[in-house]
C-alpha positions in Angstrom: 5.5 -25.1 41.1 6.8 -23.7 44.2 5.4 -23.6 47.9 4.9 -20.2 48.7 3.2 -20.3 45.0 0.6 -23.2 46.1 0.3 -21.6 49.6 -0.9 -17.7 48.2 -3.0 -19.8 45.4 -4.7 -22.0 48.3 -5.2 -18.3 50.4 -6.9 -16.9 46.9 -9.2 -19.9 47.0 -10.4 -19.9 50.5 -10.9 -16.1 50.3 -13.0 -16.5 47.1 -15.1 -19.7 48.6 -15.8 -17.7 51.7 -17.1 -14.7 50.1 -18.8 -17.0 48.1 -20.8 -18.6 50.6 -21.2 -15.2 52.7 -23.2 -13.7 49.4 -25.3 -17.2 48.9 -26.0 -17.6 52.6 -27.2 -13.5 52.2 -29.6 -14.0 49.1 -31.3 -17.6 51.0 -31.8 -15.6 54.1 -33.2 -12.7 51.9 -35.2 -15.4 49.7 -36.6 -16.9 53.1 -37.5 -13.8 54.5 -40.0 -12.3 51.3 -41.4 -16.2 50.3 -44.4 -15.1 52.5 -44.8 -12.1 50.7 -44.1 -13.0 46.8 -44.4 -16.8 46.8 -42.0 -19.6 46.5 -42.1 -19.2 42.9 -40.5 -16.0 42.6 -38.1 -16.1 45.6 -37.1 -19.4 44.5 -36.6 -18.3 41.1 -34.7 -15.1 41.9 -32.5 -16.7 44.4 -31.6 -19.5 41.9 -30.4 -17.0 39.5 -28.9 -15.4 41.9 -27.0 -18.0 43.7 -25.6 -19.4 40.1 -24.1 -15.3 39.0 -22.4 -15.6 42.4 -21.1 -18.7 42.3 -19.9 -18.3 38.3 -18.2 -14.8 38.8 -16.8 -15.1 42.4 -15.7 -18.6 42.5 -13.7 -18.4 39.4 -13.8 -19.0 35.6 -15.6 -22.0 35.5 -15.6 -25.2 33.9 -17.0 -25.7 30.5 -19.2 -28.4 31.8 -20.5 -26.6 34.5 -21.4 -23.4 31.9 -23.6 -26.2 30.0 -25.4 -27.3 33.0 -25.8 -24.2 35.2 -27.1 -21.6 32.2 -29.4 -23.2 30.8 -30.6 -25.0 33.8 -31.1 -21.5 35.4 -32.7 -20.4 32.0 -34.9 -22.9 32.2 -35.9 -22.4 36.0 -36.6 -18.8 35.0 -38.6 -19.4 31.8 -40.9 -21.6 33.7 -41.7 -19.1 36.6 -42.4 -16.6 34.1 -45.3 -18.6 32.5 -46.4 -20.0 35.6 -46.4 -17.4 37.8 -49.9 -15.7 38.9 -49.5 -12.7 40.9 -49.5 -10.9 42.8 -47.1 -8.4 40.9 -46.0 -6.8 44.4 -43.2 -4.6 44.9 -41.4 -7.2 46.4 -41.6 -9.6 43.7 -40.5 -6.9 41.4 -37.1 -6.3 43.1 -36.8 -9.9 43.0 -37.6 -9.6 39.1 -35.1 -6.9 39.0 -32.1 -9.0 41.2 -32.9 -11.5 38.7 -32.7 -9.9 35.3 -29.1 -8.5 36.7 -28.0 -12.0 37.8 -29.3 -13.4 34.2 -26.8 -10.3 32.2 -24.3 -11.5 35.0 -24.5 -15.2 34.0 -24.4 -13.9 29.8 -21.6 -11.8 30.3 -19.9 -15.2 32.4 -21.5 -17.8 29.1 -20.0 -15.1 26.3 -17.0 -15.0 27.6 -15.9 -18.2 29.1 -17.4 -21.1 26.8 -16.5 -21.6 22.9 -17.6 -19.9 20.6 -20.5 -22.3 19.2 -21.5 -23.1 23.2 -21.3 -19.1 23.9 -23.7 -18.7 20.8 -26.1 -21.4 22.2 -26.2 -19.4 25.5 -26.5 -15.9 24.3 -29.8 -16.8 22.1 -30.9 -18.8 25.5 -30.1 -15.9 28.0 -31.6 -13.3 25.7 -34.6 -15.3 25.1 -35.2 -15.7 28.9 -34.7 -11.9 29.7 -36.4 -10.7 27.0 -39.2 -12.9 28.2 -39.0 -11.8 31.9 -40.9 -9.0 32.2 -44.3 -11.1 31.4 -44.2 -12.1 34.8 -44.9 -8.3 35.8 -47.2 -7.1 33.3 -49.5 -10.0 32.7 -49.8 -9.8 36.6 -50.7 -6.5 37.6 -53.7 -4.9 37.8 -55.2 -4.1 35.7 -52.7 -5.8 32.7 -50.5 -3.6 30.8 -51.5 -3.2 27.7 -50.0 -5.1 24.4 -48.1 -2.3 23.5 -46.5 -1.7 26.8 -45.7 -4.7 27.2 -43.9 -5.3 24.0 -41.6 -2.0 24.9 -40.4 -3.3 28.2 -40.0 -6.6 26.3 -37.8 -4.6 24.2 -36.0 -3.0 26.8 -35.4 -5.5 28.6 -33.9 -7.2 24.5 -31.5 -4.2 24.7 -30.2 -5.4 28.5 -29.3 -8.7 27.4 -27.6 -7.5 24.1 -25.7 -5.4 26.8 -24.9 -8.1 28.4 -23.4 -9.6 25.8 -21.2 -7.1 24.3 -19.7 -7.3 28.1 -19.1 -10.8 27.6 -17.6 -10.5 23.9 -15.4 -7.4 24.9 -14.2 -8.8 27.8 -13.6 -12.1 25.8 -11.8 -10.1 23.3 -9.2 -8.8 26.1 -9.0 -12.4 26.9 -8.2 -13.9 23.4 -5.4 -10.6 22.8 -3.7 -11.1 26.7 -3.5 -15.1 25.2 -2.0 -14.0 22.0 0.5 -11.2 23.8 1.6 -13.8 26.5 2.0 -16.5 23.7 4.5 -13.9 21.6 6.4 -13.3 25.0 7.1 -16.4 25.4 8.0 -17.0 21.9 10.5 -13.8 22.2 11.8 -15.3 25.1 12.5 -18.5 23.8 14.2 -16.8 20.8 16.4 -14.8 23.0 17.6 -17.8 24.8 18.1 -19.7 21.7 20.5 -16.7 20.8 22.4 -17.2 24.2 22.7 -20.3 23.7 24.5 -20.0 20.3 26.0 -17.0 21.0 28.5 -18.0 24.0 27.7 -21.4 24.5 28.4 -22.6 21.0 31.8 -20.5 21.3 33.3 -22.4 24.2 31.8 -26.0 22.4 34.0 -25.3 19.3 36.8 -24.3 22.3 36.2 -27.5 23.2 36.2 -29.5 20.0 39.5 -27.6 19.1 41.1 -29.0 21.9 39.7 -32.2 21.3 41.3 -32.4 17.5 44.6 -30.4 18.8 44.7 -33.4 21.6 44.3 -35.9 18.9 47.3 -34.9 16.8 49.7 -34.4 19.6 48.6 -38.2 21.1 50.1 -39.6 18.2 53.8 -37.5 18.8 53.6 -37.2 22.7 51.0 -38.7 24.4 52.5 -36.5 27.4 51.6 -33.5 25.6 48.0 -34.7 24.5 47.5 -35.2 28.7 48.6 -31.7 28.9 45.5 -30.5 27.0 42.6 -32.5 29.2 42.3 -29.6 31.8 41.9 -27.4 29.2 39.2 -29.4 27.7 37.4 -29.4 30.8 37.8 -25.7 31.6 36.2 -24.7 28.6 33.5 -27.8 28.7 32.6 -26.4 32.0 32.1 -22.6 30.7 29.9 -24.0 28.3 28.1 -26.0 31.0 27.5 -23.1 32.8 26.6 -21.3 30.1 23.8 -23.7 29.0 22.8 -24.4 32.8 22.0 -20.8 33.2 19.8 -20.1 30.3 18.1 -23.3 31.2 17.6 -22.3 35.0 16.3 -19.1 33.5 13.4 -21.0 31.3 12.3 -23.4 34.0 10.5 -21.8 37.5 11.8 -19.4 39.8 13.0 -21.3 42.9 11.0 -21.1 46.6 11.5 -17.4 47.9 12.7 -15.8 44.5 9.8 -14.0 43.0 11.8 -11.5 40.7 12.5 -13.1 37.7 8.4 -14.1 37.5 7.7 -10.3 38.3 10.6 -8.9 35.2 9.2 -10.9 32.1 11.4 -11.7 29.3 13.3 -7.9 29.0 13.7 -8.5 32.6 15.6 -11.9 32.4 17.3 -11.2 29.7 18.4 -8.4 31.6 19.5 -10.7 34.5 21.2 -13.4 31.8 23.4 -10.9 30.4 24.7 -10.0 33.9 24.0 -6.3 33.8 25.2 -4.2 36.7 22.8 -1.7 39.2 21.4 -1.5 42.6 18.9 -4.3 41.8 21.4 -6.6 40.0 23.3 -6.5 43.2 19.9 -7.7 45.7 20.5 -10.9 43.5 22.0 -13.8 44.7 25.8 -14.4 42.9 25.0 -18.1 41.9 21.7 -16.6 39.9 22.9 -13.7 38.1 25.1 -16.0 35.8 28.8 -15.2 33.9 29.0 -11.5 32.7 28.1 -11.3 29.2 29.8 -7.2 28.1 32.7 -5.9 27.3 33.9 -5.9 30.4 34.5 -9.6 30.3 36.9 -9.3 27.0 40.4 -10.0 28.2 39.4 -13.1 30.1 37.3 -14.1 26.8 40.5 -13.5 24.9 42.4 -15.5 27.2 40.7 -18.4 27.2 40.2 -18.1 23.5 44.4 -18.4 23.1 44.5 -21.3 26.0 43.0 -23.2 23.3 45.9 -22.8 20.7 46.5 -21.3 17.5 45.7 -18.7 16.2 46.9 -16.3 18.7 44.3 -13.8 19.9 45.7 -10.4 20.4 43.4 -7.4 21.9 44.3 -3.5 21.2 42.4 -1.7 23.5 43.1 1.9 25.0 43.0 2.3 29.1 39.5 3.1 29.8 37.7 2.1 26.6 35.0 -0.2 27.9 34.3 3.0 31.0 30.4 4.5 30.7 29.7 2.3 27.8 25.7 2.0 28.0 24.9 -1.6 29.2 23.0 -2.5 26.1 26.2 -1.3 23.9 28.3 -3.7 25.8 26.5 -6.6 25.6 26.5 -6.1 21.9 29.7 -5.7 21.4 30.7 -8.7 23.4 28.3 -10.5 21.3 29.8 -9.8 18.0 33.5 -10.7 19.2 32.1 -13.8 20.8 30.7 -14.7 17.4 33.6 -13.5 15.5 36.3 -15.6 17.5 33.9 -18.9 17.2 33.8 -18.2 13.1 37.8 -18.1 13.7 37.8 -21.4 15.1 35.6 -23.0 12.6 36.3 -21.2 9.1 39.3 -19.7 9.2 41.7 -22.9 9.8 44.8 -20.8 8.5 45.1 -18.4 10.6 47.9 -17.3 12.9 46.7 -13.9 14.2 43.4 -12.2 15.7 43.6 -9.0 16.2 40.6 -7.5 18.7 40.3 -4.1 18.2 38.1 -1.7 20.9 38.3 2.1 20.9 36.1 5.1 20.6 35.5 7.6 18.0 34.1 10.6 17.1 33.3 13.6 19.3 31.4 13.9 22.8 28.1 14.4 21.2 28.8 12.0 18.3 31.0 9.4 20.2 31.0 5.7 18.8 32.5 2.5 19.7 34.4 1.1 17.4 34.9 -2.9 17.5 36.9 -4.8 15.1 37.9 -8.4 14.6 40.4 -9.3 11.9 42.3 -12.5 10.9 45.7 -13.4 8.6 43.8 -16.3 7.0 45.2 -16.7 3.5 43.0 -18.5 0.9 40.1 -18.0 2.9 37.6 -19.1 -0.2 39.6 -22.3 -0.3 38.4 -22.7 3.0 35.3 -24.9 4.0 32.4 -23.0 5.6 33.1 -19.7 3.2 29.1 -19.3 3.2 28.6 -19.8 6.8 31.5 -17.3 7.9 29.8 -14.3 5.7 25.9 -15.5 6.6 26.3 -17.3 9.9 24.4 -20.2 11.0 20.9 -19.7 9.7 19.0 -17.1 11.9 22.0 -17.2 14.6 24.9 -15.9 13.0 26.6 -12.5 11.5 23.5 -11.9 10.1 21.0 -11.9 12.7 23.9 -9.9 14.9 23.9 -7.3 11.9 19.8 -6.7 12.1 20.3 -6.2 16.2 23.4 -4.0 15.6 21.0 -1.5 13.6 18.2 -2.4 16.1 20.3 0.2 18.3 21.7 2.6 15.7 25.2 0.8 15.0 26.7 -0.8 11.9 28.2 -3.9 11.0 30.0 -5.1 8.6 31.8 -8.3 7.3 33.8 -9.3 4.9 37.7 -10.5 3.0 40.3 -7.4 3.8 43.1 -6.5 1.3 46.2 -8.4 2.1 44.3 -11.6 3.0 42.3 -12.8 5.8 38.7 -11.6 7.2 37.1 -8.6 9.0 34.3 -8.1 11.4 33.5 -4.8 12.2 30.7 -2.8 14.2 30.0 0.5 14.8 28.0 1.3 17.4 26.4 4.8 19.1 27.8 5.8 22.4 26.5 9.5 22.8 22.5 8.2 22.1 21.8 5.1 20.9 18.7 3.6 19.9 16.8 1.3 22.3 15.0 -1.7 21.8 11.6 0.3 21.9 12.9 2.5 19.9 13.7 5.4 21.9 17.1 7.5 21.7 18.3 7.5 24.8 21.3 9.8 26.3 24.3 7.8 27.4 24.5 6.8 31.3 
């Protein structure tokens, strides 16, 4: 937990205990002032009631134990001045009865909403009970007495409060129990999308790294010389994948002292900032947060370091200007599906002497697509381990969940064995309009 964190939390409780204690201090000055008037019994009975709806609504959700104590302590107090109350029924010790049937729905509303379900059914037939009861103190008071029957309709009235009261409670609990639920599926989304980073590049420049590791391994046993040759290779890529891994971890744990945005984006928002997207507000953060560039802007050094690490030979056909007023959300995409492509090269397609990465666009202005293809020369590639991986990916992380994203905006993919030998990975995706995330078409740039 950061400082400035504790420091506005510590501010939030002093304002809250100082209100708090302005509005008590108010209602036993107030109490003080009409005891002459109504009698302790009444002041000291409204101002009890009164005291606990401050204290449970301004100080804070409060405590479970304190819900079992305070309710039905204050129910108790209010139950017994009702019985043992004898007049006088003044005006003043009808406001009081008023402050205090408000207080009571107050401290429902609080009971309903706050305390478990069996404890918040316990309270509700208590608090009803006492309001409902309430108005005995008036009519058996005044003079002359109300009669039975109008005393049993302000009973009833008073019935109808307290089932207000409680609706309040339930509704408001409601809102509770479905922010809960919405924050818990953010987070799960979120943790989801990082798992994808994380298999997405990271696992990429892991295999770079166990490539080198086994190409190192062969050579030691010819030229130890040449083996050497390969170790700052090895690290290169071990460090790409550190940083890779580093950064989606940095993005799960807390924002660091004086950097409130990523708390204030949510998950789009930092998987916004992961991705390294460009704009105005991208450029306010600081270069060591916003993490490698994950687009298609970032292909020629991703083909590079993909050859560094041997055979095959990664070759990328790509027309001057191709990747130029791509939509951000296109680009990250199709840097995703090379990324994935070129790691299924390492591991499945053992054979193979040639990548081809092909980029270009298609179509007209107002149909425009980008086009991205990734072939290999494999031969034999069922005789190949890892056949049903390379066409499924890894469980929820491969070709297949790419392909469900891909139509997630509008695009295609496809995957598959190519005539002449060797395997194909190909997406098509919208450039003119694509569709968003949400759902929306939206109008390129």
């Amino acid at each position: 937990m950061t400082k400035q964190t504790d420091s506005g939390r510590r501010r939030r409780v002093r304002l809250r205990g100082f209100l708090c204690a302005l509005l008590v201090g108010a209602t036993l000055v107030i109490a003080a002032m009409t005891t002459e008037s109504v009698g302790p019994l009444v002041s000291g009975s409204g101002a009890v009631s009164v005291i606990a709806a401050w204290v449970m609504t301004v100080w804070g959700p409060p405590q479970q134990r304190v819900l079992l104590v305070a309710l039905p302590g204050t129910a108790a107090v209010s139950v017994i001045v009702t019985f043992v109350y004898e007049g006088p029924a003044r005006s003043d010790a009808a406001n009081w009865w008023t402050a205090e049937t408000v207080a009571l729905m107050m401290l429902m509303a609080v009971g309903v909403r706050h305390a478990s379900i069996r404890t918040a059914i316990g309270l509700a037939a208590l608090l009803t009970t006492t309001i409902t009861l309430s108005p005995l103190r008036i009519t058996m008071n005044v003079v002359p007495p109300s009669s039975r029957s109008e005393t049993l309709q302000l009973c009833l009235i008073w019935a109808i409060l307290a089932m207000v009261a409680m609706g309040v409670g339930a509704y408001l609990r409601n809102l509770d129990t479905r922010s809960r639920a919405i924050a818990a599926a953010e987070r799960r989304a979120e943790r989801l999308s990082l798992a994808r980073d994380l298999h997405d590049y990271a696992a990429h420049d892991v295999t770079a790294v166990v490539v080198l590791v086994e190409a190192a391994q062969v050579m030691a046993k010819k030229d130890a010389r040449q083996a050497l040759e390969l170790l700052p290779e090895i690290g290169a890529a071990g460090a790409q994948a550190l940083k890779a891994m580093d950064h989606t971890v940095q993005l799960m744990a807390e924002t660091p002292p004086g950097d409130d945005r990523e708390r204030t984006l949510g998950p789009a928002g930092r998987r916004e900032l992961a991705s390294g997207s460009s704009g105005e507000e991208e450029r306010s953060v600081p270069p060591s947060r916003r993490g490698p560039r994950r687009d298609l802007g970032e292909l020629e050094p991703l083909v590079a370091r993909f050859n560094r690490t041997g055979a095959p030979e990664a070759v990328l056909l790509m027309a001057e200007g191709a990747t130029d007023d791509i939509p951000a959300e296109i680009s990250r995409m199709g840097y995703r599906v090379i990324v994935e492509a070129l790691t299924n090269v390492r591991r499945h397609a053992a054979s193979a002497s040639r990548v081809e990465v092909l980029l270009r666009r298609e179509g007209a202005d107002d149909s425009s697509r980008l086009r991205v293809q990734i072939t290999d020369d494999a031969q034999h590639p069922e005789a190949e381990t890892g056949l049903v991986e390379r066409v499924a990916g890894a469980g929820s992380t491969g070709i297949s969940s790419l392909s469900e994203r891909v139509e997630g905006l509008g695009g295609r993919l496809t995957a598959g064995p190519r005539e002449g030998g060797g395997w194909r990975v190909a997406v098509v995706l919208p450039l003119s309009s694509y569709k968003a995330p949400g759902g929306c078409n939206l109008p390129n740039g």
